[in-house]
N, C-alpha and C positions, 0 to 999 in steps of 0.2 A: 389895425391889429396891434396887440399890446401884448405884451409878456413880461411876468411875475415870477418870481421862485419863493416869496413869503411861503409860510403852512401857516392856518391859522390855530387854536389849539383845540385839543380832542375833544368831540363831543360824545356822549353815551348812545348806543346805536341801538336802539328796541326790535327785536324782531331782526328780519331784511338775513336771515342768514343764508337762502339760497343765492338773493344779487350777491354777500358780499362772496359768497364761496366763487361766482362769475368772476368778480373784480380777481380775487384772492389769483386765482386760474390765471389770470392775463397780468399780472404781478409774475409770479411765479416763472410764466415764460419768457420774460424779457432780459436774465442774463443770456438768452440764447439764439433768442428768435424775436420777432416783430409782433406787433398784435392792436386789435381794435375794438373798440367795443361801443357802444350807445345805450347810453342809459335814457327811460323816458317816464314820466309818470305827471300826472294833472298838480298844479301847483300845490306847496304846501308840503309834498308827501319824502319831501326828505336829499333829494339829488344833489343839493349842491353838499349839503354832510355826506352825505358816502364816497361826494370825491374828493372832500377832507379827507374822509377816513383812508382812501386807496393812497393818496399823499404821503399820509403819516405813515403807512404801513410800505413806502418802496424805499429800500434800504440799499441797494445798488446801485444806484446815479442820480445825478438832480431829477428834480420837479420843475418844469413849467405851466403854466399858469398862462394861458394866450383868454383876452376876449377883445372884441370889437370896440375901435374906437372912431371917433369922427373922421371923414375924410372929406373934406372942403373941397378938394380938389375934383372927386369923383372916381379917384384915380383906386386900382384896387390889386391888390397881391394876387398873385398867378400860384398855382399849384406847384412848379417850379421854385420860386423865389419861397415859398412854404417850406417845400424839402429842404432848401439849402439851409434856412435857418433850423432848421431842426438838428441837420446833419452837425453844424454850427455850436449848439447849442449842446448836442450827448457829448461830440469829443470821441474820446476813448469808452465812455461809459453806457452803461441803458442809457435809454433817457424815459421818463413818465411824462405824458403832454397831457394836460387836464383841461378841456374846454367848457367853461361852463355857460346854460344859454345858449347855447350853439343856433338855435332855432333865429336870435338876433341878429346876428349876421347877415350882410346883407346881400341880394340873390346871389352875383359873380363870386363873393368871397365864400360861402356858403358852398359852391360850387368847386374851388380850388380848393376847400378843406374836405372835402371827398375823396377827391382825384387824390391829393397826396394821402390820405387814408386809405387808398385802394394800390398806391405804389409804395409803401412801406418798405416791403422787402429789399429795395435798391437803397434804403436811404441810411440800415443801420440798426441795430438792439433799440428800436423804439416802439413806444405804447401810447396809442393816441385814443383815450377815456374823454365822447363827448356826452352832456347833458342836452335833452331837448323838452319843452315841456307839452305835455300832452294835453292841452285843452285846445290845437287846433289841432286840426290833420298836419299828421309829420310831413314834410316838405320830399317830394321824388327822390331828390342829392339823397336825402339821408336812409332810403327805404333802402339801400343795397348794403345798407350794414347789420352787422350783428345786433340784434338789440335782446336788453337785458330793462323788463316791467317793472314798474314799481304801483304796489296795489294800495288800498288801505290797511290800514296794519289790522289784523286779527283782534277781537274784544280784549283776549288776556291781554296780549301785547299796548294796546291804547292804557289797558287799564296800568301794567307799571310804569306808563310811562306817566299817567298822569300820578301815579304813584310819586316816582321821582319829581314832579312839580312843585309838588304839594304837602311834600315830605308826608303823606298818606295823613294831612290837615283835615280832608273832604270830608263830609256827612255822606251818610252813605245815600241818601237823596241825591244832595248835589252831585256828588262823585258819577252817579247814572244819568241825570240829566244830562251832566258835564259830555260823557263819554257817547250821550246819543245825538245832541247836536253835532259833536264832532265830526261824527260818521267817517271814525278812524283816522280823520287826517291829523297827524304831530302840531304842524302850524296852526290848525284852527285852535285846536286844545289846549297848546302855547296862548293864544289870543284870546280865548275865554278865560284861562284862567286867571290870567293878569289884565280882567275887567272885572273880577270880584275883589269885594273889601275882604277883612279875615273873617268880619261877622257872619256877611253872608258865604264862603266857602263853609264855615263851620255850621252852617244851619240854621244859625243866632237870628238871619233877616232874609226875607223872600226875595230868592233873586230876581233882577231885574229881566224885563221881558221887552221884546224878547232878547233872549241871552245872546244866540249871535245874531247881534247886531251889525249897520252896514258896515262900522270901523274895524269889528274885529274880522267880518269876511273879506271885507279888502285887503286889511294887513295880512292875512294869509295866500290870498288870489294875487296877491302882488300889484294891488294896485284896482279901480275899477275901471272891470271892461267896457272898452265903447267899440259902435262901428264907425266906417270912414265917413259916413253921412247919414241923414237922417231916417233915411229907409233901412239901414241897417240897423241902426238904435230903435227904431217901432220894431223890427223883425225880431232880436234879441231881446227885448221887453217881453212881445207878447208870445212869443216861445216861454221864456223863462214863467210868465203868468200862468200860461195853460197848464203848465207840467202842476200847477200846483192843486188844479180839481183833476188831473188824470191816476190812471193807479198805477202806472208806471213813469220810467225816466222819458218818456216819448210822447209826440202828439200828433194829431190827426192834421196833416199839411193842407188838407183843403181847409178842417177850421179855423188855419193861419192864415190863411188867404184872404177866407171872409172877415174873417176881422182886421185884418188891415184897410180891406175897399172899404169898411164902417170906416176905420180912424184918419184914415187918409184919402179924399177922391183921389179918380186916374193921372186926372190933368196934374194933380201936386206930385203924384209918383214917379211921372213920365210915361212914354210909350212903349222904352225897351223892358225886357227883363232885369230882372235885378240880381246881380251875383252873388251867390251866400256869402253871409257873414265865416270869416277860418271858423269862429268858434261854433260852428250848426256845422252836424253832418246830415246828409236826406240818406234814406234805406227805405228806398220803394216810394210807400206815399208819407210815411212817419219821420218825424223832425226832430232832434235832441243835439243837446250840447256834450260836447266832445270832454266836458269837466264836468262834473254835478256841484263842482266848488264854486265855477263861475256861472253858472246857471245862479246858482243863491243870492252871487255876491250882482249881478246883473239885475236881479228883482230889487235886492236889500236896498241899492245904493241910487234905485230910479229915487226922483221927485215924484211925492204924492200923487200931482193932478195927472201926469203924465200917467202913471200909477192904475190911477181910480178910470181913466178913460180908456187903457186897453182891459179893462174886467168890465166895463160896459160893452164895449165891442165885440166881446168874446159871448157875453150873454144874449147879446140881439142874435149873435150869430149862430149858436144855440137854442135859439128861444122856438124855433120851428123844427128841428131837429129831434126830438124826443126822448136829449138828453135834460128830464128835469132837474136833479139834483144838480148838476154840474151848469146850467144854467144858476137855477136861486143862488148857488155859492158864487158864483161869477158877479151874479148882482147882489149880493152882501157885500161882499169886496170893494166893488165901486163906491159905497157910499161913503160919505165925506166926514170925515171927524171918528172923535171914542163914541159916541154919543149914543145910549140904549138905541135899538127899533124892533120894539115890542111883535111888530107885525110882521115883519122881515124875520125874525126868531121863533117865530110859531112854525113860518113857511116852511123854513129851512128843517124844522125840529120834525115836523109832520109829513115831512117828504124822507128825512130820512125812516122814520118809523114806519113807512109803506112798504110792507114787501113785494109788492107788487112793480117797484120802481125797480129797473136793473140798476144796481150796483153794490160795490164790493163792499166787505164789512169796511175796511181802511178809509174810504169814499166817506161811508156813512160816519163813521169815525169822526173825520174831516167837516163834516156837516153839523154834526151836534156839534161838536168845541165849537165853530163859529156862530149857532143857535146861543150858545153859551155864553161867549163876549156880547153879544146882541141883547142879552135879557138883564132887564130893570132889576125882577126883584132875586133876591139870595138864594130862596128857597128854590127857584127856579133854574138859576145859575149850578148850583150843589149839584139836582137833579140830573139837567143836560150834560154839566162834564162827567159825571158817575157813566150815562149812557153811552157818551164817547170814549172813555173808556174798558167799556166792555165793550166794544165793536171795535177796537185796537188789540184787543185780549182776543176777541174771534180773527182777527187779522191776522195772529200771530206776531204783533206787536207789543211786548210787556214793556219795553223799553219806550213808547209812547203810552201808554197806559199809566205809569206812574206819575209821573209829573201832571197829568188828567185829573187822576184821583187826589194831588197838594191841592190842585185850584179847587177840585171840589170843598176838600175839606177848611178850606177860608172863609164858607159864607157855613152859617148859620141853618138849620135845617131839619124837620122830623124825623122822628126814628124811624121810619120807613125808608126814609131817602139818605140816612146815614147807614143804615144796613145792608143797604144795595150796594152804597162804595164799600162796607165794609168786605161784603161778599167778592166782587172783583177784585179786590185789595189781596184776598187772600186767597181768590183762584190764582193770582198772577206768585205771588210767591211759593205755593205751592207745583207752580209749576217752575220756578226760577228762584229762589228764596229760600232761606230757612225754612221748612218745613215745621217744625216746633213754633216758632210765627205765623206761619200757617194756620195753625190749629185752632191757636188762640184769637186770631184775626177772627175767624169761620166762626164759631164760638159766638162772639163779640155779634156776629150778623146774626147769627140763629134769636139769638134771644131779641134784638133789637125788629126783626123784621116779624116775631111769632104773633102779635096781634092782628097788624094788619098787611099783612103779605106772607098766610103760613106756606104757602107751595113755595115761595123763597128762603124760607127759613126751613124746610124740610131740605132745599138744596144745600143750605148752608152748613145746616148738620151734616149730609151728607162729604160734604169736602172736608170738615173736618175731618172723619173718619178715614178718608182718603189719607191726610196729613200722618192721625197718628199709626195708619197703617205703616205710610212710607217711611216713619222714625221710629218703628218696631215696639212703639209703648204699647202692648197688649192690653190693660185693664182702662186706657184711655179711649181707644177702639171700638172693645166694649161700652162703655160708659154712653160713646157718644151714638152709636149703632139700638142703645135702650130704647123701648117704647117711652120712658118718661123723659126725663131733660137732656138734651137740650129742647127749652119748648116749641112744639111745631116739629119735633124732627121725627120724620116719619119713614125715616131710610136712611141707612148709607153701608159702606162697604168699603173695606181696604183695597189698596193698589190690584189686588187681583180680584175687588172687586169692580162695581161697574167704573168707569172713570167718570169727571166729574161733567159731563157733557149736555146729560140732563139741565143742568146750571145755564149752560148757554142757550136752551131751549127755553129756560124759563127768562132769562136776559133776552130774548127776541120775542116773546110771548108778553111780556110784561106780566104777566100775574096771571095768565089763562090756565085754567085746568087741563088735563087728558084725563079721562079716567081710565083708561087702558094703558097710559105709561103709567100713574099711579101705582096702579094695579102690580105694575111689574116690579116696580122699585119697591114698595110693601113686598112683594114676595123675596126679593134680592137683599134686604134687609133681615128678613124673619130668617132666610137660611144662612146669611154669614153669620150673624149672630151662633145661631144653633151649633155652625162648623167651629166658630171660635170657642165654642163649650162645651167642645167634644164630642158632642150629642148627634149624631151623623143619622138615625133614625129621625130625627125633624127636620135634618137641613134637605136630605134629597129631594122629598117631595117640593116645597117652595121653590128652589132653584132652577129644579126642572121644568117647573111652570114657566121661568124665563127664559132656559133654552127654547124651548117650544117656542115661544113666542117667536124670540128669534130667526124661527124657519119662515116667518110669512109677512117680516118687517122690510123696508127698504129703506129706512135712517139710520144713518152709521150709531146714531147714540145707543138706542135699542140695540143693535146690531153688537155692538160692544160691549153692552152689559151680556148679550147673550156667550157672549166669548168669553167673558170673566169668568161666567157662571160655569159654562164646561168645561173650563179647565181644574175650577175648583172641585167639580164632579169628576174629575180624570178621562171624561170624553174628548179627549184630543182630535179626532175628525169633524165631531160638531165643533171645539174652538178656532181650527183651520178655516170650516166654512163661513162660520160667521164672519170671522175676523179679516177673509177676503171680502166677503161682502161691503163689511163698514170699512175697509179701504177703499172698494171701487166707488163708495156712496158717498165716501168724503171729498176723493177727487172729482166727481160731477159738481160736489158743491161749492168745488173751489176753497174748502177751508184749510189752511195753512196750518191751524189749530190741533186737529183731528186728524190730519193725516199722518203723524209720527205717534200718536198713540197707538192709531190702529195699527200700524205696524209693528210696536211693541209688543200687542196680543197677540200678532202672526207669529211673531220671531220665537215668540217665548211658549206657543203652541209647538211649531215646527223642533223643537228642543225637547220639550217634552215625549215627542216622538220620536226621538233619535234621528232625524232631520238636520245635521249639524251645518253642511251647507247651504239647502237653504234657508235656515234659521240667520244664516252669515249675510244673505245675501239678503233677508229685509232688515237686519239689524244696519245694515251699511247704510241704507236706502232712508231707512227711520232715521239715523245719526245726521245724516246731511240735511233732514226735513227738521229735526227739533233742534239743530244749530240757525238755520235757516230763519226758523219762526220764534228763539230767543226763548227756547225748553230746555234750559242748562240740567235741568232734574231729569229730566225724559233722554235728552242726550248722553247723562251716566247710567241709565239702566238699559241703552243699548251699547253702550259701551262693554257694559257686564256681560251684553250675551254673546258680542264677540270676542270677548276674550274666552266665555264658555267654547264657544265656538272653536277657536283657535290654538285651544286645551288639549285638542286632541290631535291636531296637525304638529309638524314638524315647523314650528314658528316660536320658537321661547318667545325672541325679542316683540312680536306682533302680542302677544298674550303680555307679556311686560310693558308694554304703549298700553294698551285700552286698561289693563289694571290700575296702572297709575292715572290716568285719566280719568276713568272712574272713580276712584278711590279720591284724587284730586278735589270735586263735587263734592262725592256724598260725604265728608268728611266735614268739608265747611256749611254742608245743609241739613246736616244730620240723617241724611239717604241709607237708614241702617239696610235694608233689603238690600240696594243697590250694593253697598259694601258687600254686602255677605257673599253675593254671587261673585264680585270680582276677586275676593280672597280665595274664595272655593276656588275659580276656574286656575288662577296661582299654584293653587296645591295639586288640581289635576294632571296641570302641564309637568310639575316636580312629579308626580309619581310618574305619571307615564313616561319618562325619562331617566324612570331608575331609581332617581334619591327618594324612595321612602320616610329615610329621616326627614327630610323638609318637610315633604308633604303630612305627614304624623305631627311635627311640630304646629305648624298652618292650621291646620283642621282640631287638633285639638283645641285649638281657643274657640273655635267657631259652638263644635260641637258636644265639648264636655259640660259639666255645671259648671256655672261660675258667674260673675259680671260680664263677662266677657263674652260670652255666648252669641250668636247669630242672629239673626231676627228669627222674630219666631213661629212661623210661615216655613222659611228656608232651611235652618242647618239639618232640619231633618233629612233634607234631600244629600246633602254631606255626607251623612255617615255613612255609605258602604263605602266611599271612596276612602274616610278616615280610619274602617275596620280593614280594609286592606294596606295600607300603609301601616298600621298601626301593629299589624301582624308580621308586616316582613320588616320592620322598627326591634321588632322582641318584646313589642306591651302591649302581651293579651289581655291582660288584665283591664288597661282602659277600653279596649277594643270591648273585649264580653262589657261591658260597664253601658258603651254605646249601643251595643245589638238588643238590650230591655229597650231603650227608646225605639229603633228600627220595629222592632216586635208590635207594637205597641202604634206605629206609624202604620205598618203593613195592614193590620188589624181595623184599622179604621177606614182602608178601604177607598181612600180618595185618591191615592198613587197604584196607577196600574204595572207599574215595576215593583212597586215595594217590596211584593209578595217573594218573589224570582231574585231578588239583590236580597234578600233575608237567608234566605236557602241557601245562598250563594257566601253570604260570611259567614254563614254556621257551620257550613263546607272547611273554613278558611280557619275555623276555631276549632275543628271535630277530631275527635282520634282515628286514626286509619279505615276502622272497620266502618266506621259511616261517614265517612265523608266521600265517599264512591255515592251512594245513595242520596247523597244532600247536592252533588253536584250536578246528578244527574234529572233529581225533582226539580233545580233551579232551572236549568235546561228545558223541560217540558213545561212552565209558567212562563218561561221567556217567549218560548211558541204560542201560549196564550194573548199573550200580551203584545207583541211584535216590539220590534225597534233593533237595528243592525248592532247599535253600539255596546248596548246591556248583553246582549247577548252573546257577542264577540268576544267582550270580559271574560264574560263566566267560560265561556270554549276556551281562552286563552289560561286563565290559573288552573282549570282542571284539566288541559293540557298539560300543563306546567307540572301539576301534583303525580299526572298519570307517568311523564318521564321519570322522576325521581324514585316511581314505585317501581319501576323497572318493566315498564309495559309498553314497547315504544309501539308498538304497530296501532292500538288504540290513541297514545297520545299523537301521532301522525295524524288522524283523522279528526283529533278536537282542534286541535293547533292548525291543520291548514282549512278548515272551518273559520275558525279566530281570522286567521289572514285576511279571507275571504271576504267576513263580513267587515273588518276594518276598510279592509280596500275599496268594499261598496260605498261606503258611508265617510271615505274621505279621512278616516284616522291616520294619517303617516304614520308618527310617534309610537303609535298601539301597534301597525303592523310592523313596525321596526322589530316590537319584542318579539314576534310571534314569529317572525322568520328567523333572529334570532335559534331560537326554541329548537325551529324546525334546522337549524343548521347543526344545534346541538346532538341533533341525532342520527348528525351525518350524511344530511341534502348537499350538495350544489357545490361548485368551484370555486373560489374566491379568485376573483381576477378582474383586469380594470374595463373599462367600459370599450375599451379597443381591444379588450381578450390576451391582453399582456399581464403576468403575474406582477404583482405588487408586493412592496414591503413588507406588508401585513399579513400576504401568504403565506409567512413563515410560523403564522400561528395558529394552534389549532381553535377552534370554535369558542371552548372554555378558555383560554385564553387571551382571544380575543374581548370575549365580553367583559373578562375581570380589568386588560387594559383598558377598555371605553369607561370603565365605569372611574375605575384611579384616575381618567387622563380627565373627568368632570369633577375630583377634585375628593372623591369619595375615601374612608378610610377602610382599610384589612379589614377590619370589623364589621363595617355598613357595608362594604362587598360582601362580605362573607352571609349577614341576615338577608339581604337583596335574592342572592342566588342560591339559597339553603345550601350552603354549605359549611363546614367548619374556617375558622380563621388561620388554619393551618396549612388548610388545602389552598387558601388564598395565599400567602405565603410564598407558597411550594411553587403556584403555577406562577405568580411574579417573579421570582428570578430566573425562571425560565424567560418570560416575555422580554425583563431586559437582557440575556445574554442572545436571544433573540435577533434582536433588534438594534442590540451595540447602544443601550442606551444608557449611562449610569443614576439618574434618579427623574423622581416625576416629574419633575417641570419638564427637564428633554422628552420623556415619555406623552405629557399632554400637547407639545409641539410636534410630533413624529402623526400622532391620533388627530390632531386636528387638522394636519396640513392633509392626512388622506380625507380624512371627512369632508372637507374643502373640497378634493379633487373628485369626491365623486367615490373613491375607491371604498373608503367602508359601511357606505349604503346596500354593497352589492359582495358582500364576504360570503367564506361561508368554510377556506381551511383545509385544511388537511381532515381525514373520516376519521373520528372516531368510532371505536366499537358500536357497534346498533345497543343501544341499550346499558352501553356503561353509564354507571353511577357517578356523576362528577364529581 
């Protein structure tokens, strides 16, 4: 054992902020108390910098620095002679003990560094921070400690850091290639980058391949792994080999077996069994390494032959099995040299194209690219990686998909077989990319594939239109949605039309017709068209032909155009059913692709229905699938719905997470829809909590004229939220400005609320004598229409209107209506007002949740609410429009609330307001009674 007090100097720490908030924790406790902790994570991922960083950041006593040194003797420190030194070593002060590699150590010392880790308490204000690395099984000694993970860092995270590497030098090719070999680990990313010239980080020269290579995976693995003898070194080979035809990090232990009795007879093995190598764990009958770091650098860093004859073994031992792909690729692999095998490249390219072969798009993936390397000529080469790349695109892999589609584009090639890469090129950015590149990618295929491959070039038109749906260019939409150019294109539809799935039906078909999907996409085309032109007399009929369809299909693709189509028809229960269907039908098919789209039809069906729940709970479910499958676009438009979602609950900061989030994306992809909704849901949460002004500010960009305006699909659905802020703001005037547009929306008959939220701001805009009548019409359209949430609204302001007119026993009965249906449908925020309301008219006791009077009992209801609204930061004036009342009255009852309350200005005021809000206490007010029916 050795001990240091050096610090080395600071390094930049990406990510890691729940370890260090751990570290931070056990820092923190050591002027007072003792503490332990264990850090563990697969090489490369950072451990021994964050025990720099806990170093650099302990500021009340030394640092120690112990690791393992030679002992010739055999002779080894006792967990006693440990404490003493340590005791030794604080003095009077903390002391921080930093062990790094702990895992090195050896058994008995490893053993005594526990023991004194588990007797701290006798020893003194000490912190004993060890590192272990996880690519074996942590060792017994150290399984009774606290342990604090370390994962791979999250995409953004990889990506500033490569950021800082690179001073943001990267192409943005490279920079994704860069970031997918990585597969998050710091060290690897470190090691790739400093194996490129400038030329090639910048773009300038094709990088070398492959990129991690053995040198850069061992300088990251720390070295390359062996076992103690040769049966372990075949064992770790042919693990590490397998994992590479499998679709997981795991492999079938009986095919480990067989292929060792191929590579090695009995008589060389021995007769006992053989103990696993630390770095294999077994889990049943399936075998993986405990690192995916050293699994790589374990293949990268074999010798060739040794190499090429466990992918022989694995293939004999496969070859009766009736795993065929994963045999041909076993025996590609084995074969010796670069050298084309024209024959061996057919096999492999004709086994993946079999659907009849089980396996995974990723698999088949795996199989073209090595059909790819194997093929002589260019044209052939182009074609195979274009196909492996769209079976990494069905995999839910974009981030193998791209560096697929460079290889392709190196050789030479017809316009057919450049228009397929074009097409995949621009599904994958489209679903992860600029969309405005998108568009023109898709474009680019339409025209190059309309000769000879029109059913690809009708899909390519179509993804356009996808594109300029989702970048809210309406006359591009159009254009590309035309019967005439782009040529060949024979359909398409924006984001709420069909998604681009057909595509991948035509990428697994190769050029095959349907004339029944045909048929549908022609009609799904003829009616977006017709709806984007206003013309709602030509779009229903076509459309509805593709609902229908939808009742009697069981492929999620269909399925999902059927779902687009009813929503754009306002049929919300036929887009529910569909939209479950094409999720149950995507997860039978196992595609990774399709399962977060479908979910986005659900989510944004169940929303349309005033479903806010569970609109919440497939939007959550979809966010983790198109994070998952590398759908950074699809992952901001479920970001949108739950922040819609969460618009109406008592959750600012949750609706502030996914707004920025979303807004993060669509901002760098040009995702105008996705924007729109997450600004909307922004200005939801500001009204339903009062401030009108914000929300009136917000919403007026979305929905007034200007550049600035919404997509334009969406701000329609804005306006009744922005006529109601806009009205308790004091600008009727933009408000009536917006109600022509709602009139005009309602009118066209494709929003089954529009009608009932029309009635309902004209309520909001009317003179006394009829807005009784307009409140009460919106009311009986909300019964036509259903949905808890719309309807609870309108109960709620004409609640609102009926107290102020001096009618409380009616307004009683719309307002605990209002409660009612908030509270069905999960609005906290909304029923907050509504009890509000009802308190205003003299409900309920104000007292704490123990039934003990509170602070705030000293106020009456109106006074209550006018301090909530000051103590969020609101002026006399916006109280005053908020609550219809004069800025006088507002005034009046604030000095009241501070002599109240003993408080003398608003900051004391929004500190006295928050800490009960905190405590629970003005959830549940309700005051001293006002008059039944006084006028505030």
């Amino acid at each position: 054992m050795t001990g240091e007090t050096t610090v080395r100097p600071a390094v930049r720490i990406h990510g890691r902020s729940a370890q260090r908030k751990a570290l931070r924790a056990l820092l923190d406790g050591l002027p007072t108390q003792c503490g332990r902790l264990l850090l563990t994570g697969e090489p490369g991922l950072g451990r021994t910098t964050l025990l720099q960083w806990a170093a650099r950041s302990f500021r009340a006593g030394p640092v120690l620095h112990l690791g393992p040194a030679p002992d010739p003797d055999g002779a080894t420190v006792t967990a006693g002679q440990l404490l003493d030194t340590l005791r030794a070593a604080a003095g009077e002060s903390p002391l921080l003990v930093c062990v790094d590699d702990a895992h090195l150590w050896n058994g008995p010392a490893r053993t005594a560094l526990v023991h004194a880790a588990e007797h701290l308490s006798g020893a003194g204000r000490i912190g004993l921070l060890l590192s272990v690395a996880a690519d074996r099984a942590v060792a017994p000694d150290f399984a009774r400690l606290p342990v604090v993970r370390l994962d791979p860092l999250a995409p953004q995270r990889a990506a500033a850091l490569l950021d800082d590497l690179t001073d943001g030098a990267a192409a943005p090719a490279v920079r994704e290639q860069l970031l997918a070999e990585a597969e998050g680990n710091p060290a690897l990313l470190a090691a790739l980058v400093r194996r490129l010239s400038p030329a090639e980080l910048r773009g300038h020269r094709p990088l070398p391949g492959p990129l991690a290579d053995a040198p850069a995976l061992a300088e990251a693995a720390g070295g390359a792994p062996t076992g103690p003898d040769a049966h372990a070194r075949d064992l770790l080979l042919t693990v590490a080999a397998a994992v590479r035809a499998s679709d997981g990090p795991d492999v079938d232990a009986g095919l480990v077996r067989a292929a060792l009795r191929r590579l090695r007879p009995a008589p060389e093995r021995g007769t006992h069994p053989e103990p696993l190598p630390a770095q294999l764990a077994l889990a049943g009958d399936r075998l993986r390494f405990h690192s995916p770091l050293v699994r790589r650098t374990v293949y990268a860093t074999a010798a060739p032959d040794p190499r090429r004859a466990v992918h022989r073994a694995l293939a004999d031992a496969l070859e009766s099995g009736g795993h065929r792909l994963q045999e041909l690729l076993h025996r590609s692999w084995s074969l010796s040299g670069p050298a084309p095998a024209p024959e061996q490249a057919e096999r492999l390219a004709a086994g993946a194209a079999d659907g009849t072969v089980p396996a995974s798009h990723l698999l088949r993936a795996t199989a073209y690219a090595r059909a790819a390397e194997l093929t002589a000529d260019g044209t052939g080469r182009a074609e195979r990686y274009t196909a492996a790349a769209g079976q990494a695109l069905l995999a839910g892999r974009p981030e193998q998909a791209r560096p697929l589609l460079v290889a392709a584009r190196r050789h030479s090639a017809p316009a057919a077989v450049r228009g397929r890469a074009e097409l995949v090129r621009g599904l994958v950015e489209l679903r992860d990319g600029p969309v405005g590149d998108a568009h023109q990618c898709l474009l680019l295929a339409a025209s190059l594939l309309a000769a000879d491959a029109p059913a690809d070039a009708a899909a390519a038109a179509m993804a356009a239109a996808d594109a300029a749906w989702a970048s809210g260019d309406l006359p591009a939409c159009l254009a590309t949605l035309a019967p005439a150019p782009p040529p060949g294109a024979t359909a398409g539809a924006p984001d709420h039309g069909p998604p681009p799935y057909e595509r991948q039906e035509s990428l697994e078909r190769h050029g095959r017709t349907d004339a029944h999907a045909v048929a549908a996409v022609s009609d799904h085309r003829a009616g977006m068209r017709a709806l984007l032109e206003g013309r709602l007399d030509r779009a229903g009929a076509p459309l509805g032909q593709v609902v229908a369809r939808g009742r009697t299909e069981h492929r999620p693709e269909p399925l999902l155009r059927s779902a687009a189509a009813a929503l754009l028809l306002g049929d919300v229960d036929a887009a529910r059913g569909a939209g479950a269907r094409a999720l149950a039908a995507a997860r039978q098919l196992g595609s990774e692709a399709l399962e977060p789209r479908a979910l986005e039809y659900l989510a944004y069906a169940e929303l349309r229905a005033g479903r806010h729940p569970q609109a919440r709970a497939h939007a959550e479910e979809g966010l983790r699938a198109a994070l998952r499958s590398g759908q950074r676009n699809t992952a901001a438009h479920h970001r949108a719905v739950l922040a819609l979602a969460a618009s109406i609950e008592e959750e600012p900061d949750v609706v502030a997470g996914h707004v920025a989030a979303a807004l993060d994306t669509a901002r760098r992809h040009g995702l105008a829809q996705a924007a729109t909704l997450a600004q909307w849901a922004a200005a939801r949460a500001d009204l339903g909590r009062g401030r009108a002004f914000d929300a009136a500010d917000r919403l007026g960009l979305l929905v007034l004229p200007g550049p600035g305006r919404g997509h334009f699909a969406v701000w329609r659905l804005a306006v009744p939220c922005f006529v109601e802020a806009a009205v308790l703001a004091g600008r009727e005037e933009d408000a009536r400005e917006a109600l022509t547009d709602l009139a005009g929306w309602a009118a066209f008959g494709a929003d089954p609320q529009a009608a009932a939220q029309l009635a309902r701001c004209r309520a909001l805009l009317a003179p006394p004598d009829r807005a009784d009548d307009l409140y009460r019409r919106a009311l009986a359209r909300h019964d036509e229409a259903g949905g808890d949430f719309e309807r609870a609204r309108t109960a709620l302001l004409y609640g609102k209107w009926l107290r102020r007119r001096r009618r409380p026993r009616e307004a009683r009965g719309r307002l605990g209506a209002a409660l009612a249906g908030f509270e069905r449908c999960g609005a906290g925020v909304w029923a907050a007002q509504a009890r509000d309301e009802l308190r205003a008219l003299g409900a309920g006791t104000h007292v704490t949740r123990a039934g003990t009077p509170t602070r705030l009992s000293r106020l009456t209801p109106q006074q209550l609410r006018i301090a909530r609204h000051v103590a969020e930061g609101a002026t006399n004036r916006e109280v005053a429009l908020t609550l219809a009342v004069s800025t006088r009255t507002v005034d009046y009852h604030l000095r009241k609330v501070f002599a109240a309350l003993g408080v003398r200005s608003r900051l004391e005021l929004a500190r006295v307001v928050g800490q009960a809000e905190q405590a629970g206490e003005a959830r549940r007010p309700a005051g001293h009674q006002e008059k039944t029916g006084a006028q505030p």
